[in-house]
N, C-alpha and C positions, 0 to 999 in steps of 0.2 A: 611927594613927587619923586618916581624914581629916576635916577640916573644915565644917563644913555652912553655905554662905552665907546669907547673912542676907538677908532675905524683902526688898522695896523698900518695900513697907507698914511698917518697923520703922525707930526711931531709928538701931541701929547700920547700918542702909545708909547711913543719908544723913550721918552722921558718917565712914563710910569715904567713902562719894564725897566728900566737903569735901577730904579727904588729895589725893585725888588731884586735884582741882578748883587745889593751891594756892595759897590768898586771896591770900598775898601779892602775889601778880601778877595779880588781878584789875587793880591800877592800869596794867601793862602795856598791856591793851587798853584798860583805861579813856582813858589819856591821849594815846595816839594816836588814838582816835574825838574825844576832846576839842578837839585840835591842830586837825585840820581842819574842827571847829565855830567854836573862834577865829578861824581865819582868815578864813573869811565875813563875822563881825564877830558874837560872842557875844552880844554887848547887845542885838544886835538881833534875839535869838531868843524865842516868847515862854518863859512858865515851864513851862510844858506841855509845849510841844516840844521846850524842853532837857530834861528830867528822862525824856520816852518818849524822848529821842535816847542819852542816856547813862547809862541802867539797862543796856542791851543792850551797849554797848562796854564798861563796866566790869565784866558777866560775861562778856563771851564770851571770853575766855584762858581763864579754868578749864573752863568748859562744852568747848571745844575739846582741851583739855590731857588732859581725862577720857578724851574721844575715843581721843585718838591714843596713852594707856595703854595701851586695848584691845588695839591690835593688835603691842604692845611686851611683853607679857609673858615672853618667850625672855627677853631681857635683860636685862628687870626683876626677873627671880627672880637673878639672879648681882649687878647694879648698886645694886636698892633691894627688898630682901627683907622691909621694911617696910611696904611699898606691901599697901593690903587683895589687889589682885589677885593680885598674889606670894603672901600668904600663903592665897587662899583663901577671905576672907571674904565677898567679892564675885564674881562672874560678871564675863569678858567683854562677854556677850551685855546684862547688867541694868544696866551701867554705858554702853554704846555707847546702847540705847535711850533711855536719860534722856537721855544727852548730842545726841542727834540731836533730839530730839523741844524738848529747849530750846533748840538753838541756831537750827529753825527757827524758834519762837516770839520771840526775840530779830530774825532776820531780818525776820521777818513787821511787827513793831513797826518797824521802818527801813522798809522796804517802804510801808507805814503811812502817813511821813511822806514818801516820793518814791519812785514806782512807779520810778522808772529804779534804784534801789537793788536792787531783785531781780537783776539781773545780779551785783552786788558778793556780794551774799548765799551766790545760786550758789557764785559763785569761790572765795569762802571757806569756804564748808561742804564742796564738792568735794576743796578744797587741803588741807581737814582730814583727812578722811579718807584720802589717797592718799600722804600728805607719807612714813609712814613705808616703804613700797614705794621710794621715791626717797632714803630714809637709808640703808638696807638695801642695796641695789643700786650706787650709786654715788660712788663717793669726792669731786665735786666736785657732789652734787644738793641733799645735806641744809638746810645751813645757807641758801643762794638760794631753795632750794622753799616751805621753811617763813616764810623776809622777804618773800618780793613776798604770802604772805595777810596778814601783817599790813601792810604798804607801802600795802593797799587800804583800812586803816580808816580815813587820812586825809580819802579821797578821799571814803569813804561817810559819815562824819563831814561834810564840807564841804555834800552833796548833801541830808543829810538837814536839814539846816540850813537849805539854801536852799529848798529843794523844787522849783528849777527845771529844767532842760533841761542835757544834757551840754555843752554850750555855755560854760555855768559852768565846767566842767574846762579853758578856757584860760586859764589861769594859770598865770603861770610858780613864784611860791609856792608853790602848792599840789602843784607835781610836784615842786619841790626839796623839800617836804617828807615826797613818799611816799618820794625817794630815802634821804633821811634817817632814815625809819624802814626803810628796808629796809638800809642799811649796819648802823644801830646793834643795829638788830636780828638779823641774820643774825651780825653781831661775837657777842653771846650765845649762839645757838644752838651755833656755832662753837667758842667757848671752853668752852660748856656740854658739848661732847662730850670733853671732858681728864677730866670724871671716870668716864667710863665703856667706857673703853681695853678693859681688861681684857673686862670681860663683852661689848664690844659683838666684841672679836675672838672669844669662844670662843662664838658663838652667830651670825658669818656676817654683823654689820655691817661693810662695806664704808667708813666712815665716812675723814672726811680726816685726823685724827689714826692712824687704825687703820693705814694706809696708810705716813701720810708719818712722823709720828711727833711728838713733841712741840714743837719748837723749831719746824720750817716750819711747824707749827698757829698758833704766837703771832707769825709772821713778817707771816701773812695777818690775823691780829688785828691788827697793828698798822696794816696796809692801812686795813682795815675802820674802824676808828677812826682814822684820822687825815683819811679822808674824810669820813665823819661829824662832825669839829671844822670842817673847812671848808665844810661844809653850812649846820651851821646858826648860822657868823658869818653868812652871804649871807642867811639869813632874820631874824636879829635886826637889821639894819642899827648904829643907832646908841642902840637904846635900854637906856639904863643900866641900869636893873632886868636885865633881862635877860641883861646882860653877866655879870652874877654868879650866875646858872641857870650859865651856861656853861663861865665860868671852874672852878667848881665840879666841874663835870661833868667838862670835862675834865683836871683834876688827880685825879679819880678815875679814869677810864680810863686815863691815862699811868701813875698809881701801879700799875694792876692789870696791865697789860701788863710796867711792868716786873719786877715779881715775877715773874710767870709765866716770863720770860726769865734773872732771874739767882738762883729760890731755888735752893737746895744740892741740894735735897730734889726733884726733878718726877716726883713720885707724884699717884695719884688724889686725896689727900685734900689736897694741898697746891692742888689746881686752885676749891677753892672762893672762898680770897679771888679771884682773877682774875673768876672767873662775879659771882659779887655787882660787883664794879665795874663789867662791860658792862651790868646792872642799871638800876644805880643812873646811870649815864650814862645812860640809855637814857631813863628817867625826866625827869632835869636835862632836858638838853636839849630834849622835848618842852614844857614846863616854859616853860623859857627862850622858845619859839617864842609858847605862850598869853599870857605876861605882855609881849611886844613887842609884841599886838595889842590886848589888852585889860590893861591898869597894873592897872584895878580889883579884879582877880581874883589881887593878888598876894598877899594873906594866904590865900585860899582855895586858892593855887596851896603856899603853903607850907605848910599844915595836910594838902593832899593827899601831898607828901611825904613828912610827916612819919608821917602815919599807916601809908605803907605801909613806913616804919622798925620800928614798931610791932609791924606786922603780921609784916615778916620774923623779927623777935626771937623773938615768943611764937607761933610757926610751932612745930604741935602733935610733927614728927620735925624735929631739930637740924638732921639732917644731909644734910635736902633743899630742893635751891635748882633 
């Protein structure tokens, strides 16, 4: 008997798009648009302009995430049979137009505050859209493709901050920062592709685990993070608060990497401690970059993490990250 999706006009749509949106990692994009609003120097944003700068970074990973479901469904019915698309409940088509139709308006709101942000918006709606065509296809595209969109929220974060002239972009801060979130982030993606070996090879993902196999997978995770730790020593300098964003962070990515490398067990479900660690680093560290620009922000810096602990815990399916 098949299933009959639920109208966009109704609760359970928009309770299934939230699945697939998942909260938890709305802090994701949140605190990389955040990062490179620090930078600029936060204090000196007014209240206005932070709050339209960071409603739209703080959605746009789910709004994006929704996205790029759509075009995953092959291996979403084998991987996450949970997911409304896999079972059904939801359309393709009714989950890509919400998702497209919000992320402009999220752009548009950046755009809003510094017309030179429309290029940024571009890249990343484009990036979204295409990212899974490049997972699919190519053993060394997925994990790169998917870091340099978000690598670009620093930058749009900084921009919409300032609202001035590309000009602004010479800073050497601010690009050791995009780099920073495109290593820590690509290390996730990366490591996020361990739990879906299986369905991604019986459905024609090309992916670098599918390829190389599990051990050279966390070989390149340990790359990816270990450049990431020397990243952002360079940007915290010397400021103590922040040393312990850090330290934090990366005793979590060392702990997950080395699991990943010596459990008994390297099965799909064993790969989730490792993904929540490049997480949760990923997190820290952006974290650690806000609180060495702005001290003030450092209860508000640890209530943001803490909630998005929160949010992973009581994350409505266990057993996706």
């Amino acid at each position: 008997m098949s299933t009959k999706p639920f109208p966009i006009a109704s609760l359970q749509f928009w309770k299934a798009y939230l699945v697939h949106c998942r909260p938890y990692l709305f802090f994701v994009s949140g605190v990389a648009g955040l990062s490179g609003m620090a930078l600029f120097g936060g204090n000196d944003i007014a209240e206005g302009r932070f709050w339209m700068a960071f409603v739209p970074f703080f959605l746009g990973y789910g709004l994006g995430q929704a996205l790029t479901d759509t075009f995953q469904t092959d291996t979403d019915r084998l991987s996450a049979p949970y997911r409304p698309l896999s079972q059904g409940t939801v359309t393709p088509v009714a989950i890509r137009w919400v998702s497209l139709i919000s992320l402009f308006g999220c752009g548009a709101l950046l755009v809003l505050l510094n017309w030179r942000n429309l290029l940024f918006a571009v890249l990343t709606i484009t990036g979204l859209a295409t990212y899974t065509f490049f997972k699919k296809k190519f053993w060394f595209g997925g994990p790169p493709y998917n870091a340099w969109i978000v690598a670009l929220l620093p930058l749009t974060g900084f921009m919409a901050a300032s609202n001035g002239g590309f000009n602004l972009l010479n800073n050497n801060d601010l690009w050791l920062l995009a780099l920073l979130s495109f290593f820590s982030y690509a290390n996730f993606v990366l490591m996020g592709y361990l739990k879906d070996i299986s369905a991604d090879r019986a459905t024609g993902y090309n992916t670098f685990p599918v390829k190389f196999g599990w051990n050279p997978t966390v070989w390149v995770g340990d790359v990816l993070a270990v450049a990431s730790i020397l990243l952002v020593i360079l940007l915290v300098n010397d400021s103590k608060i922040a040393v312990v964003f850090v330290a934090i962070g990366a005793t979590i990515a060392i702990a997950g990497q080395l699991f990943a490398h010596f459990t008994s067990n390297k099965t799909e479900h064993n790969a989730r401690f490792p993904i929540e660690a490049t997480v949760r680093s990923f997190l820290l560290w952006h974290l650690a970059v806000i609180v060495s620009r702005e001290p003030d922000w450092l209860v508000a810096a640890a209530l943001f993490y803490l909630a998005f602990e929160a949010f992973l815990y009581w994350r409505p399916e266990r057993s996706q990250i």
